[in-house]
C-alpha positions in Angstrom: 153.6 105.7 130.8 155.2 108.8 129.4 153.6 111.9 128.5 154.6 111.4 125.0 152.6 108.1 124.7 149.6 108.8 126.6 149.3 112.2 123.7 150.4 109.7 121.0 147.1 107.6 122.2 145.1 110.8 122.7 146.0 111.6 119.2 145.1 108.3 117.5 142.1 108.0 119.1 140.9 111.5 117.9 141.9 110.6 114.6 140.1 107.7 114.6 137.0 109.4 115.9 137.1 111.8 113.3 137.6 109.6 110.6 134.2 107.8 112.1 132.7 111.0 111.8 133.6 112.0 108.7 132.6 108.0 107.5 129.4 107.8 109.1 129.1 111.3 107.5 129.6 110.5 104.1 126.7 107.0 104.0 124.3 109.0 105.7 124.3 111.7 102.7 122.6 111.1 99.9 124.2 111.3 96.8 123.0 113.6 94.1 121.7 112.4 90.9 122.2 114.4 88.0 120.9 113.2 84.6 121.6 115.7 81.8 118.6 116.4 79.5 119.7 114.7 76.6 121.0 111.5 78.9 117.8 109.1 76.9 117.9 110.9 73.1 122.3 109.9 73.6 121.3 106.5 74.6 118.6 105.6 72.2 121.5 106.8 69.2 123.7 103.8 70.1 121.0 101.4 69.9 121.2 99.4 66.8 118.2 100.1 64.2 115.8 97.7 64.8 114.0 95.9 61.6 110.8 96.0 60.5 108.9 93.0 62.1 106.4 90.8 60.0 102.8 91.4 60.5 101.5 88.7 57.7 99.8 85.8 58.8 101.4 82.3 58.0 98.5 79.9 58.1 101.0 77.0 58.8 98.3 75.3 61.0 95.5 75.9 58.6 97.9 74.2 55.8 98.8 70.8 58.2 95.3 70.6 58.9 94.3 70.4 55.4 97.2 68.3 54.8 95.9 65.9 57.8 92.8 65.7 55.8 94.1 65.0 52.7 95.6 62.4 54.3 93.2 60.9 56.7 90.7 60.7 53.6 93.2 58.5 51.5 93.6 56.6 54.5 89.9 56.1 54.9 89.3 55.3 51.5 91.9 52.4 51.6 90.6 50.9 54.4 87.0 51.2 53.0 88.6 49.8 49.8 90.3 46.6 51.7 87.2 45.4 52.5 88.5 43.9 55.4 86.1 41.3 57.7 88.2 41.8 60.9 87.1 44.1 64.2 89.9 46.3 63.7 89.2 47.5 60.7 85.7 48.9 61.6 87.4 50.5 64.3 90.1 52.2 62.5 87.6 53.0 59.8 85.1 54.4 62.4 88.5 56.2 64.4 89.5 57.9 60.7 86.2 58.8 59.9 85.6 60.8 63.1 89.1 62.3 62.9 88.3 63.5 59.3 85.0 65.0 60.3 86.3 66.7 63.5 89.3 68.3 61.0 86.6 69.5 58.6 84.8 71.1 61.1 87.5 73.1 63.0 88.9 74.1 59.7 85.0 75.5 57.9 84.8 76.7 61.5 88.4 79.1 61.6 88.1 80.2 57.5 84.2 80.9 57.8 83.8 81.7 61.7 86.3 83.6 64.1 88.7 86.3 63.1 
């Protein structure tokens, strides 16, 4: 080997240690942060406005459950009115009954009882 190649090699591999160094350099600093002082008052100005949210109460339950009642009562009341002899019919009639009493209850029980 010449002279010439062996300082080529010399060379390179210096170079290639200092660019090691100077890598292993730079990931073991830590960058800097630096937020300006007005960095959250900028960001929150972009935001779109936000609307005014809803704070009534719907009652949409209270309104199906009297509407279930309504309803289980007419059905009661036909059934009552059929006069029918068969099983079933007690049944259902006994079933509607319970289901209309157990709706008047919870409903007396959320207008009257729990806020």
């Amino acid at each position: 080997m010449s002279d010439e190649s062996m300082n080529l090699q010399a060379a390179n591999r210096n170079a290639d240690d200092e660019m090691d160094r100077l890598v292993l350099h730079a990931l073991e600093t830590a960058p800097r942060i630096d937020v300006p002082a007005d960095f959250a008052a900028r960001v929150a100005r972009q935001l779109p406005a936000r609307r005014p949210t809803s704070l009534t109460a719907t009652h949409y339950g209270q309104s199906a459950v009297f509407l279930g009642m309504i309803i289980t009562l007419g059905m009661l009341i036909a059934i009552t009115l059929h006069n029918g002899r068969h099983a079933s019919f007690g049944l259902a009639e006994s079933l509607l009954l319970t289901q209309f009493l157990v709706l008047t209850v919870w409903l007396s029980v959320r207008r009257h009882g729990a806020r």
